[in-house]
N, C-alpha and C positions, 0 to 999 in steps of 0.2 A: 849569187850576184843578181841585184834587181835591176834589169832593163830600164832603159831611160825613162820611158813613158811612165812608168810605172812609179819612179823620180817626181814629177812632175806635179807640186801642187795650185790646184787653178784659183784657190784664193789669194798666191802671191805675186807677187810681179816679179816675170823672168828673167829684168834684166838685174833688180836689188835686190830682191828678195822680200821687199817689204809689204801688205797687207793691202791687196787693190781695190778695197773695198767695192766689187764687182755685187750688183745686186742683182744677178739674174744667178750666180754661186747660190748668193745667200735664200734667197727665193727657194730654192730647189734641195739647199740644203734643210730650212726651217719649215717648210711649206708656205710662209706667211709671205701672203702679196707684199711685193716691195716698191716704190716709186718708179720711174724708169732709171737706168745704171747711168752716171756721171758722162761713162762713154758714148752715150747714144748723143752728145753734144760735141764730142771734142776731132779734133781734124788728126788721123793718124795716116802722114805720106809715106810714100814707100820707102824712102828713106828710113825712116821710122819702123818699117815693119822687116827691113831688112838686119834690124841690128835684133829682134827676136830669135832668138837660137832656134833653132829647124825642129827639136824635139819637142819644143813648148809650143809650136806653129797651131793654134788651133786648140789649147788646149787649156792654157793659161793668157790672161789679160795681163797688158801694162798698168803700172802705178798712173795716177793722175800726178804727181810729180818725176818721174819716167818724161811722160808726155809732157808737161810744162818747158822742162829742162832742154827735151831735143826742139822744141818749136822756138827757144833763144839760144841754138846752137848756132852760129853762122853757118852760112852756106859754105865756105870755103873749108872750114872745116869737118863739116860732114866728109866731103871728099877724099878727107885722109884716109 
């Protein structure tokens, strides 16, 4: 049985699964300098960083539409 971390891949997003296009991954998987990554712009509140599952904490990035979607989530419903 493979341990979670081991689960965990850091080009997808943990919370869909879909392709984060993360370019500090791709940097490091290609060798080839990449521009800076999407995220080095986008506002991620703790809100936000609480609905990342604990095993992915640090290991994989959010989707930029992840990130769009929780920032027009209302506030009252984040709450839930």
């Amino acid at each position: 049985m493979a341990d979670a971390l081991s689960d965990i891949d850091p080009t997808r997003c943990p919370l869909c699964g879909a392709d984060n296009r993360c370019a500090i991954e791709l940097e490091q998987a290609t060798g080839v300098a990449q521009p800076p990554c999407w995220c080095m712009d986008a506002h991620f509140t703790p809100a936000l960083r609480a609905t990342i599952p604990e095993a992915a904490r640090g290991k994989a990035c959010l989707c930029a539409r992840c990130v769009r979607q929780h920032a027009m989530t209302p506030a009252k419903e984040e709450a839930r």
